[in-house]
C-alpha positions in Angstrom: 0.0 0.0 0.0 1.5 3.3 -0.8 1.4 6.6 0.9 -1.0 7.8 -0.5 -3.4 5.1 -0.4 -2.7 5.5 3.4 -3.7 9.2 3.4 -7.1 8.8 1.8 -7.9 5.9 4.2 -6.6 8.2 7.1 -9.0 11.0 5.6 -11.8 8.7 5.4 -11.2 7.4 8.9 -10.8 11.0 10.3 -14.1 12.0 8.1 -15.8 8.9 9.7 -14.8 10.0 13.1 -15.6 13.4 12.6 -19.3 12.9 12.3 -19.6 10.8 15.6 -18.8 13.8 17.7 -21.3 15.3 19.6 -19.8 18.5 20.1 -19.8 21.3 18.0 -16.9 22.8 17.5 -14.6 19.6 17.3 -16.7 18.0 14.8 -16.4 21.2 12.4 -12.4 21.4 13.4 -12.4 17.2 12.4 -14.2 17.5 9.7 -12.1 20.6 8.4 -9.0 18.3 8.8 -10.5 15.4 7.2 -11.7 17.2 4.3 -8.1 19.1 4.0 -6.9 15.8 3.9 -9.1 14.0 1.2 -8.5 16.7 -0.9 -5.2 16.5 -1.4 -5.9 12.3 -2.0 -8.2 13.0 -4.8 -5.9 15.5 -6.2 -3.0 13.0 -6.5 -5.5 10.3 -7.6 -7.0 13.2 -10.2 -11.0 12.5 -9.1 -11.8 15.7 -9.9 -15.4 16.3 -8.7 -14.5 14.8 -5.3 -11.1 17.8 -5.3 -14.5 20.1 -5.7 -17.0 18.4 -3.0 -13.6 18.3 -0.6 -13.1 21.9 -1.1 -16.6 23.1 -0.9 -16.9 21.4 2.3 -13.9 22.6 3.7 -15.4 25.9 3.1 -18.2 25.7 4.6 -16.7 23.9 7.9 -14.4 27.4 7.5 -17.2 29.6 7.6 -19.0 27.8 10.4 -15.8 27.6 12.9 -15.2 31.5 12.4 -18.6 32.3 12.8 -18.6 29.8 16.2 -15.3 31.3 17.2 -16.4 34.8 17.1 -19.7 34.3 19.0 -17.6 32.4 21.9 -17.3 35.3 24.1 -19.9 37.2 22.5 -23.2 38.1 24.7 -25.3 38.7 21.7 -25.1 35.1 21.0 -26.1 33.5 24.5 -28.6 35.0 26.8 -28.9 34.2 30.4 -32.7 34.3 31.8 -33.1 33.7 35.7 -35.8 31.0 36.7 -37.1 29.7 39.9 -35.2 26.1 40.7 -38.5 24.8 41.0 -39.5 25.7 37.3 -41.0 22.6 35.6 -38.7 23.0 32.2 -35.3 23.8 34.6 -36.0 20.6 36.8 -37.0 19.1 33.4 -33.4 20.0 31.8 -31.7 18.5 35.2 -33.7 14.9 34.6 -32.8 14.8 30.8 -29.6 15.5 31.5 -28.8 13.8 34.9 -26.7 11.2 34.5 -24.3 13.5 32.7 -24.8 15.9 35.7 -23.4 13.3 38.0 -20.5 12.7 36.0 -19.4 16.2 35.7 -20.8 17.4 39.4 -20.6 14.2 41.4 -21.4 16.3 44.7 -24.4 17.9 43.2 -28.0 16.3 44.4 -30.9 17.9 44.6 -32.3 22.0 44.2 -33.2 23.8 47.1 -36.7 26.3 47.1 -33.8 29.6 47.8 -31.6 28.7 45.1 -30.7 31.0 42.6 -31.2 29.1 38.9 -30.3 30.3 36.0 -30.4 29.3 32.3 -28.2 29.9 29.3 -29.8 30.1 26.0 -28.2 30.1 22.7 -31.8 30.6 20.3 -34.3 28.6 21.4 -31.7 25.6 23.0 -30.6 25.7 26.2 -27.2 25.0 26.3 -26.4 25.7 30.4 -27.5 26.0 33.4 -26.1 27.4 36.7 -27.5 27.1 40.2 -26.0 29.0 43.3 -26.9 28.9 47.1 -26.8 30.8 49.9 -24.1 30.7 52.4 -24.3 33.6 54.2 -22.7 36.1 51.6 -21.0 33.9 50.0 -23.0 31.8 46.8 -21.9 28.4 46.6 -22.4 27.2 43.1 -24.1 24.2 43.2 -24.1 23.3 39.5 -22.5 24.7 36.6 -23.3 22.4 33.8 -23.2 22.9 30.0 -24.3 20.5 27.5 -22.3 18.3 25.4 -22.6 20.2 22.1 -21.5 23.2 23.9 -18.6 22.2 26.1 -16.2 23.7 24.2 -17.6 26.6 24.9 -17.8 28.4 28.3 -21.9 29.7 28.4 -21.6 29.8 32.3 -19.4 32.9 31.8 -22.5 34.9 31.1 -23.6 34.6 34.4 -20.5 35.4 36.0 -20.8 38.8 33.8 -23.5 39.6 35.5 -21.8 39.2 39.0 -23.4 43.1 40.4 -26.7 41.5 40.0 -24.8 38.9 42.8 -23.7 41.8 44.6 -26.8 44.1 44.9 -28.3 40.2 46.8 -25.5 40.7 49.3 -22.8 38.5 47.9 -19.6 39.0 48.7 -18.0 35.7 47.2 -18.9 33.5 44.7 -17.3 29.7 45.3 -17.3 27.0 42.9 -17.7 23.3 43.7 -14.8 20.9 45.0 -14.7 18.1 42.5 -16.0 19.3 39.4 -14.7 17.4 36.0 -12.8 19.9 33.9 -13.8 23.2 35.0 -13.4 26.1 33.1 -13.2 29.2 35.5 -9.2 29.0 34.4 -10.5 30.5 30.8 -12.2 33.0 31.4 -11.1 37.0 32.4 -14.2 37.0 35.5 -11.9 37.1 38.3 -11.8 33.4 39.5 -8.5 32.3 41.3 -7.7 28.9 42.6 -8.3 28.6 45.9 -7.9 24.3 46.8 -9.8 22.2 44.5 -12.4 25.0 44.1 -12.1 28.7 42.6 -13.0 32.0 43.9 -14.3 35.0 42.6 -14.7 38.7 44.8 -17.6 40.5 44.0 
């Protein structure tokens, strides 16, 4: 088998692969590298229309990872509305999704009446949700979860944006979780510092 043989079946491996991912922005950033790749195979093997399909495709996995990069941090993109915990679609959103909740927040079990929910919508999805409690003046996030599709992304930062709304409640501190999978504080420019296995953030 030569090499180039070996690159068009690595390109159709990587396409394959591509389309199993569930998150956004790594399938267009797999797919984009797959089609990269297949292109230059059917150029060497002189297929012509699929040079063309390869091409198109790579533009338009282009277009989409600009347009996903640019609307990251963007708060026109991602609104945050504030519901009671209680609300039938939030605890709906937290059954759907609670077996992934327990893998990311393995200390997180049930809402509280007083806690402070909110959601993070991206259109008419909702793609996070955070939830934060009382302790005195300090709100202890008890969840900060974001979907799969999404989890390249950082939605919960939206709510930390809007940390005076925290303080005119009479927080002083906002503390994340101990033993949260891959959190994200780290990534964004709110003001969280590592304080243990949790982070911190003054308000």
């Amino acid at each position: 088998m030569s090499w180039v043989d070996v690159l068009g079946w690595l390109g159709s491996a990587l396409l394959v692969f591509s389309l199993l991912q569930t998150r956004v922005l790594r399938f267009r950033v797999l797919n984009l590298a797959a089609c990269l790749s297949l292109v230059l195979f059917n150029t060497l093997v002189q297929v012509w229309p699929m040079v063309g399909m390869n091409i198109a495709t790579s533009a338009i996995n282009l277009w989409f990872l600009v347009r996903l990069l640019r609307e990251r941090h963007d708060e026109a993109a991602f609104v945050v509305l504030q519901v009671r915990s209680d609300d039938a679609y939030f605890q709906h959103f937290l059954g759907v999704h609670e077996e992934d909740i327990r893998r990311i927040h393995p200390g997180f079990t049930a809402t509280e009446p007083d806690d402070l929910a909110f959601q993070v919508e991206r259109g008419d999805e909702t793609v996070g949700v955070v939830l934060v409690r009382r302790d005195g003046d300090v709100a202890r996030v008890q969840l900060d979860y974001v979907t799969p599709r999404f989890r390249d992304f950082s939605p919960g930062e939206f709510v930390w944006r809007r940390s005076p709304r925290l303080r005119d409640r009479g927080f002083r501190r906002v503390v994340t979780p101990p033993g949260m999978v891959n959190p994200y504080y780290d990534r964004i420019d709110q003001g969280f510092r590592r304080e243990g296995d949790a982070y911190v953030m003054e308000l």
